[in-house]
C-alpha positions as CSV (number, residue, x, y, z in Angstrom):
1,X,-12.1,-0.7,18.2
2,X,-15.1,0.3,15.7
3,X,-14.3,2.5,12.6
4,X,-16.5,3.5,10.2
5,X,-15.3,5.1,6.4
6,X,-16.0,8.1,5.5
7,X,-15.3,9.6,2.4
8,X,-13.8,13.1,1.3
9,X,-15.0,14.9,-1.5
10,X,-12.1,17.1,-3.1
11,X,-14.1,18.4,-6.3
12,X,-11.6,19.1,-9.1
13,X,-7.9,17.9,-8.5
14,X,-5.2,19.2,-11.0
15,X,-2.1,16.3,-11.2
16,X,1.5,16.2,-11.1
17,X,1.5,15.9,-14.8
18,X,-0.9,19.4,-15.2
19,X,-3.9,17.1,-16.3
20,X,-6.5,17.2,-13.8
21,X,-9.6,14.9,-13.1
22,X,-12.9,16.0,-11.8
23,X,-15.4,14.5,-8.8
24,X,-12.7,13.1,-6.9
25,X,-13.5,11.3,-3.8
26,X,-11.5,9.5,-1.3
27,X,-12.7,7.1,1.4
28,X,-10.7,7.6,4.9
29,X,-10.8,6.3,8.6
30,X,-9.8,7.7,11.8
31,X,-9.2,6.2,14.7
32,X,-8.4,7.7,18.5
33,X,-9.1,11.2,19.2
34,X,-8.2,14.6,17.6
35,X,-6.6,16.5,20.7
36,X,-7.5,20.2,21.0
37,X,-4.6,21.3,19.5
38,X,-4.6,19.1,16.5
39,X,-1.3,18.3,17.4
40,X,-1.2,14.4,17.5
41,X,-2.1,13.2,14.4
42,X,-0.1,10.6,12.6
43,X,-0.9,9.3,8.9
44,X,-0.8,6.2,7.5
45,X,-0.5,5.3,4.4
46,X,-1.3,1.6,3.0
47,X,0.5,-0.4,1.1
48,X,0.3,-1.7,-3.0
49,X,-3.0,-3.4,-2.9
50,X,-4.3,-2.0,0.7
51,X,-7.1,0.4,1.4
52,X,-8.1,2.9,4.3
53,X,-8.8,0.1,6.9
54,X,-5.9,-0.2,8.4
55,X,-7.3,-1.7,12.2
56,X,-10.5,-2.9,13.6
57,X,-13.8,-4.0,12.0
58,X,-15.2,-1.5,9.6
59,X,-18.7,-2.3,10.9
60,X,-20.8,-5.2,11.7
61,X,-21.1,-5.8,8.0
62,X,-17.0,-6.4,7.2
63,X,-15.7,-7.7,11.0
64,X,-12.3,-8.4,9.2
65,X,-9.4,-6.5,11.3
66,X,-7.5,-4.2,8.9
67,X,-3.9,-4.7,7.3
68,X,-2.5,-3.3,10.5
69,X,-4.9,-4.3,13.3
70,X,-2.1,-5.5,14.7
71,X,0.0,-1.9,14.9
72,X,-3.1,0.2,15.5
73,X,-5.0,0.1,18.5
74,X,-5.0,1.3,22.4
75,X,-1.6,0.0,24.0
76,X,-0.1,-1.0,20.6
77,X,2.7,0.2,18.7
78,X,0.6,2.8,17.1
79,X,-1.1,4.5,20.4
80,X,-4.6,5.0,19.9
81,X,-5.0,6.1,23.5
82,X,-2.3,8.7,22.8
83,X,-2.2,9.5,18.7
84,X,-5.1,10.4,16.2
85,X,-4.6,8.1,13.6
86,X,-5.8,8.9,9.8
87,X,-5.5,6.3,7.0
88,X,-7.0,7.1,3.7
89,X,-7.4,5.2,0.4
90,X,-5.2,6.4,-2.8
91,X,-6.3,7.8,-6.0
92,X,-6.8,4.2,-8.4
93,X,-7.2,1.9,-5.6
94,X,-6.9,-1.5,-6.5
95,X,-9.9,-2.2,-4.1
96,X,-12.4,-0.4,-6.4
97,X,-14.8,-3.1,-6.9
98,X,-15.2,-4.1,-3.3
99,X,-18.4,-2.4,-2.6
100,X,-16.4,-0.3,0.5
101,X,-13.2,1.6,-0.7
102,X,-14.1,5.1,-2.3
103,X,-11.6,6.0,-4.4
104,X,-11.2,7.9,-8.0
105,X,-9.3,6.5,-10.2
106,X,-9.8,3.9,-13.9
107,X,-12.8,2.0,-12.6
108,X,-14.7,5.5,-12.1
109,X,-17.4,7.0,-14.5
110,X,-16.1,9.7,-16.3
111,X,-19.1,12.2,-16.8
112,X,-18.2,13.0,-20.0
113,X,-18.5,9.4,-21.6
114,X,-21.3,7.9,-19.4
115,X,-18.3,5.1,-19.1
116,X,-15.7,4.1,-16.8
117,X,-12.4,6.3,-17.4
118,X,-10.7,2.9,-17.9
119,X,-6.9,3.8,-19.6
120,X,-8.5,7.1,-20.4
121,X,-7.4,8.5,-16.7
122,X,-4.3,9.6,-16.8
123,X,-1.4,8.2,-14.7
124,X,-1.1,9.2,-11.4
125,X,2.0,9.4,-9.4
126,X,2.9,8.8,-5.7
127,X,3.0,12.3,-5.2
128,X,-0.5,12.7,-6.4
129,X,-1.4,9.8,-3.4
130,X,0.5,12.5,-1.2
131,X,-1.1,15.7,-2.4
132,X,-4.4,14.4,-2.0
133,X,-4.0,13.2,1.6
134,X,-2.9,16.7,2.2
135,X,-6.0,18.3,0.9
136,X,-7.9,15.6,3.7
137,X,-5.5,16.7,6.5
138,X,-6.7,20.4,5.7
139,X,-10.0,19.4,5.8
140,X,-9.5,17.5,9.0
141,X,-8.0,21.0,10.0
142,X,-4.5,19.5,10.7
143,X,-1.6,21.0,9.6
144,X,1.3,19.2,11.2
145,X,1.5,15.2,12.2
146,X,3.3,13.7,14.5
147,X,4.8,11.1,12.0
148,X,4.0,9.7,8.3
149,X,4.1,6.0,8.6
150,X,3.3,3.3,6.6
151,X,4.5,-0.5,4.9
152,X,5.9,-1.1,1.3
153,X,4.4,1.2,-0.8
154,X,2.6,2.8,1.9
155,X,6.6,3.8,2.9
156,X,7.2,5.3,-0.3
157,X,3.9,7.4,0.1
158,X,5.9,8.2,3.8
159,X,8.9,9.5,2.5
160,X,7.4,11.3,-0.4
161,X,5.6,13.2,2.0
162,X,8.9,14.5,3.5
163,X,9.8,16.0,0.1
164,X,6.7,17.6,-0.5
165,X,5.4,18.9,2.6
166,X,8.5,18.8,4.9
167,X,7.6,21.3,7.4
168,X,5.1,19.3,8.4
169,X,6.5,16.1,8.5
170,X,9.4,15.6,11.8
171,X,9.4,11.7,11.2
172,X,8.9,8.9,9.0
173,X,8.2,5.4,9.9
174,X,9.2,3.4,6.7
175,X,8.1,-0.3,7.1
176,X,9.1,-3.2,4.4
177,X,10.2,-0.1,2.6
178,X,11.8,-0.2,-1.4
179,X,13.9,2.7,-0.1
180,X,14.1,6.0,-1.8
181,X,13.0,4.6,-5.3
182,X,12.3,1.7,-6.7
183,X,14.9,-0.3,-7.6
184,X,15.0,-1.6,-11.4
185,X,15.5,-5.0,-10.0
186,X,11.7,-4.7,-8.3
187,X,10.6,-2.3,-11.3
188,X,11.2,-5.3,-13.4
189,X,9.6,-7.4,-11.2
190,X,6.5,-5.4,-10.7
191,X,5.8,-5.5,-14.4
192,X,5.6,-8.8,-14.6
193,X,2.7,-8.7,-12.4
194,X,1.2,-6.8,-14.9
195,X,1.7,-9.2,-18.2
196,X,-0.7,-11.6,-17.1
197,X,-3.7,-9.0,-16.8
198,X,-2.2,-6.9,-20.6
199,X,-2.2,-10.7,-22.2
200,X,-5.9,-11.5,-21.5
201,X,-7.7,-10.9,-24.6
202,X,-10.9,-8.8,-21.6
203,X,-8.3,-6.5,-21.2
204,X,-9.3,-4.5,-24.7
205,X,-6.4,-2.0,-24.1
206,X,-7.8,-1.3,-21.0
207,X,-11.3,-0.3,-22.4
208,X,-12.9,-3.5,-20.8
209,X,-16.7,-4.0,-20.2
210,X,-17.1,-3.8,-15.9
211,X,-19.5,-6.8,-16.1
212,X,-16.7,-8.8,-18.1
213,X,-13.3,-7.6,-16.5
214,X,-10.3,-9.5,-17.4
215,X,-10.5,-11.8,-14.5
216,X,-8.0,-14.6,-15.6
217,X,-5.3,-12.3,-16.3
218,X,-6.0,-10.3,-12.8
219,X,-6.3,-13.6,-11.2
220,X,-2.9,-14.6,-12.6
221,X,-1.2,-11.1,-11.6
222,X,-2.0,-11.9,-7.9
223,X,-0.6,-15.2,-7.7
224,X,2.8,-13.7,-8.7
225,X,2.3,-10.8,-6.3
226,X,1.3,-13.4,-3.7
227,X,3.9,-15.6,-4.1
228,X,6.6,-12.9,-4.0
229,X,5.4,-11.3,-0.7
230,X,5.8,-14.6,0.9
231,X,9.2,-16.2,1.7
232,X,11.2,-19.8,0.9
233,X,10.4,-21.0,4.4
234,X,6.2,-20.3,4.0
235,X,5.9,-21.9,1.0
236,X,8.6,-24.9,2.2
237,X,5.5,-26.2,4.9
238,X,3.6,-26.7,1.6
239,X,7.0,-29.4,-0.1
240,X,5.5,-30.9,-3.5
241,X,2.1,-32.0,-1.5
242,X,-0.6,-33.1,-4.1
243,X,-3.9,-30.4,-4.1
244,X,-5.8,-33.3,-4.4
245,X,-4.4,-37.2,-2.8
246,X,-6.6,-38.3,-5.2
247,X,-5.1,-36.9,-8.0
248,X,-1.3,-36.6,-7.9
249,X,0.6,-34.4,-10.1
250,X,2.4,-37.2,-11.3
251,X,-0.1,-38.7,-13.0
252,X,-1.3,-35.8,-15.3
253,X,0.0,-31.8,-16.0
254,X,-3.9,-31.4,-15.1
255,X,-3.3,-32.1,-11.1
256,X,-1.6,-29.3,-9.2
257,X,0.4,-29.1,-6.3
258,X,-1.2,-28.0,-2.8
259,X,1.1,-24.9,-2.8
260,X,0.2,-24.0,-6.2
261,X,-3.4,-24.6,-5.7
262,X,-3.5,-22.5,-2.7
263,X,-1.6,-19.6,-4.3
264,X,-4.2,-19.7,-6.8
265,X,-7.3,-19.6,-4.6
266,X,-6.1,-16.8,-2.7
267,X,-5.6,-14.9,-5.8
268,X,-8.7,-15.8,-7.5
269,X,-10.7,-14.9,-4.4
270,X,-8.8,-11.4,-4.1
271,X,-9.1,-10.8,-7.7
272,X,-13.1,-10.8,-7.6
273,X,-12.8,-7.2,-5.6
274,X,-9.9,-5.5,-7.4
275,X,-9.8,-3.9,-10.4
276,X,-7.3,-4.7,-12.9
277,X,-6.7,-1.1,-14.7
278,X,-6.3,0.3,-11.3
279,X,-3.6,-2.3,-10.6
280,X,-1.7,-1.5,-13.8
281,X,-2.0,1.8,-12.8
282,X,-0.7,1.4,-9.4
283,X,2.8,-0.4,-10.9
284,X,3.4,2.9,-12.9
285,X,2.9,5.0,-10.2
286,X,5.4,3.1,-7.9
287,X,8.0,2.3,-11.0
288,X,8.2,6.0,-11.6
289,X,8.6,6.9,-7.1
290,X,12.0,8.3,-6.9
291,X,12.6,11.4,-4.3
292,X,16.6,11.4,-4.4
293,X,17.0,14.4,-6.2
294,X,14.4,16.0,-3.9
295,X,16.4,15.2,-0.3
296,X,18.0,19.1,0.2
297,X,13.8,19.5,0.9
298,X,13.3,17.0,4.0
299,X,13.5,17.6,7.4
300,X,12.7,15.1,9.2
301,X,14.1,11.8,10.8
302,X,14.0,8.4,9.5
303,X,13.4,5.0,11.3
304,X,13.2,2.1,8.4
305,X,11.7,-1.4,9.6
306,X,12.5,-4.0,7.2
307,X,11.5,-8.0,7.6
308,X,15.1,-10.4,7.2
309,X,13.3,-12.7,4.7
310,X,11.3,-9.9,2.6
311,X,12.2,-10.8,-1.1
312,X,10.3,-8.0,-2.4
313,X,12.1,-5.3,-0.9
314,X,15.0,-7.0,1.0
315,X,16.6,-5.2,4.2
316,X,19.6,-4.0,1.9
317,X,17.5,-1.6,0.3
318,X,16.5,0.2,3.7
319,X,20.1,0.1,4.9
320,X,21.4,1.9,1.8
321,X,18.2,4.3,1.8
322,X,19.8,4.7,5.4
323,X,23.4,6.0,3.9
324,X,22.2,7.7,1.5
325,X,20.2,10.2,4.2
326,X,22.7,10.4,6.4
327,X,24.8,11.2,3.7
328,X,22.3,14.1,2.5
329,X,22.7,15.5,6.5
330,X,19.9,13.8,7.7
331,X,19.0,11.7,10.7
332,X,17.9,7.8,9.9
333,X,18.1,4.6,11.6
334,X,17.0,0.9,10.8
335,X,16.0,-2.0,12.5
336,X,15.5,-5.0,11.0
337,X,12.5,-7.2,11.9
338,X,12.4,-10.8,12.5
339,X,10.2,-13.7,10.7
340,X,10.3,-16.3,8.1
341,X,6.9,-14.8,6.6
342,X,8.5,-12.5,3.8
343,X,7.2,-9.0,2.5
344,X,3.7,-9.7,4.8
345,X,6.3,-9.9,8.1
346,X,5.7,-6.2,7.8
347,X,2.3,-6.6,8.5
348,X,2.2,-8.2,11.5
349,X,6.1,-8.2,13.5
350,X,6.0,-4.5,14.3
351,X,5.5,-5.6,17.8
352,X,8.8,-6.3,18.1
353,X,10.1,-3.0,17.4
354,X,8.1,-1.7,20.1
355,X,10.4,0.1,22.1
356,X,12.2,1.7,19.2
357,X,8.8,3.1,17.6
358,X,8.2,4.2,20.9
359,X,11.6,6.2,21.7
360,X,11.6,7.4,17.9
361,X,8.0,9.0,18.3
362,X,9.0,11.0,21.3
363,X,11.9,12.1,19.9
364,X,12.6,15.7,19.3
């Protein structure tokens, strides 16, 4: 299954917070087909440091399947033979410097400077992500999806959606979900991924030089991410093996450990296409998701997937999301999926809820 992006020019965009931005383009990709009616679509929305390609290869150039190959596709979970499915990048996507995700957001020039915006773009919010991806639906000419689906903060996008747009919005598909808000436990926890990036002396307050980002403190930030999206049992196969036999970590603080070493490779590798304001950036935006107060507005049912060993957002979080919409009058249900990979489970089990996804979609 072939996608290619394309990218959606919205112009002039006024935010949440009445500031507004100007030029703003998004990058998107479809896959399946638009039926006549327009009435088949369902939206995806990626997670923390995802972009638009959610399945297949992008093109001959990047034959990497995307986040959710494994969801998307004829047959699978995510029906491409059936549904029309749209996935677009957010506002200050991490993936900026990649060469391949459009997106507005620090690491763009701001016309009036001749510079990148860096902290000079204002702070966007998860309903921005949403309001945006509604002005693409419109252009698309689709006014009512089938579902809003998508993993970690990808969910939060999903459910913000059914307070801001609710009549078009009959389902929700929440996948390694933090639940209605964040919780301060994983607010906390998502700032320190920032400290490492604010604490590198490149960062200049966020007015850094493109060709000399802070890549240390970026590089840093991902390791913590990394290591908190896997689990106790993925990082036990690793035990206290030396990176090196050479060059044991008993003999000197300079020789790491083969878990630590891969941690950081994985990070440093990541960190060469991401941008490091945009990251900051996304933290606010998911520290400040909260849509309680905003539940008399939804209509639409609720199926929450979370992974057993996620310590990001853990399954207790889903179940009490769960409550608290039934409490509201609302229908939800959760199933919890199975895996000793942690947070990334989410990316790749959804197989196994199969049958659920597929009853839940049909539903009335």
């Amino acid at each position: 299954m072939n996608s290619n992006q394309q990218v959606f020019e919205l112009g002039e965009y006024r935010l949440t917070s009445g500031q507004t931005i100007q030029d703003v383009r998004i990058g998107y990709e479809t896959y399946g087909t638009l039926s006549r009616e327009k009435d088949n679509a369902i939206l995806v929305c990626h997670y923390f440091s995802g972009n638009a390609h959610a399945a297949g290869p992008a093109n001959d150039a990047d034959p990497q399947p995307g986040w959710w190959d494994s969801a998307i596709g004829p047959g699978k979970v995510l029906d491409t033979d059936r549904y029309f499915i749209v996935a677009g990048n957010s506002l200050a996507n991490l993936n900026a410097c990649d060469g391949c995700t459009v997106t507005t957001g620090p690491a763009s020039l701001n016309a009036a400077t001749g510079r990148a915006y860096g902290a000079d773009f204002p702070l966007v919010t998860v309903a921005d992500f949403v309001h945006v991806q509604k002005r693409l639906l419109e252009y698309l000419g689709i006014d009512r999806l089938v579902a809003v689906a998508g993993p970690s903060g990808g969910s939060a996008q999903a459910i913000q959606w059914s307070v801001e747009f609710p009549e078009m919005v009959p389902r929700v598909i929440a996948v390694i979900s933090p639940g209605l808000y964040v919780h301060p436990y994983a607010a906390a926890m998502m700032e320190c991924w920032t400290k490492p990036i604010l604490a590198d002396p490149a960062w200049n307050g966020g007015y850094y030089d493109a060709a000399h980002p802070p890549l240390e403190g970026l590089t840093q930030a991902l390791h913590l991410l990394t290591l908190t999206a896997l689990s106790y049992d993925v990082l036990s196969e690793f035990g206290y093996a030396p990176a090196d036999d050479k060059r044991h970590p008993s003999e000197s603080l300079a020789n790491e450990f083969k878990a630590d070493a891969m941690l950081n490779e994985i990070a440093r590798t990541r960190a060469r296409a991401l941008d490091a304001a945009s990251f900051v950036y996304m933290v606010r935006a998911f520290k400040l998701y909260d849509v309680r107060e905003r539940l008399p507005r939804a209509k639409a049912s609720y199926l929450f997937l979370p992974v057993e060993t996620d310590l990001v957002f853990p399954p207790h979080l889903s179940a009490a999301a769960v409550d608290e919409l039934r409490a509201a009058g609302l229908e939800a249900e959760l199933f919890v999926l199975k895996g000793n990979g942690g947070h990334l489970d989410g990316l790749t089990k959804l197989d196994q809820a199969h049958g659920v996804l597929r009853d839940f979609l049909s539903s009335c």
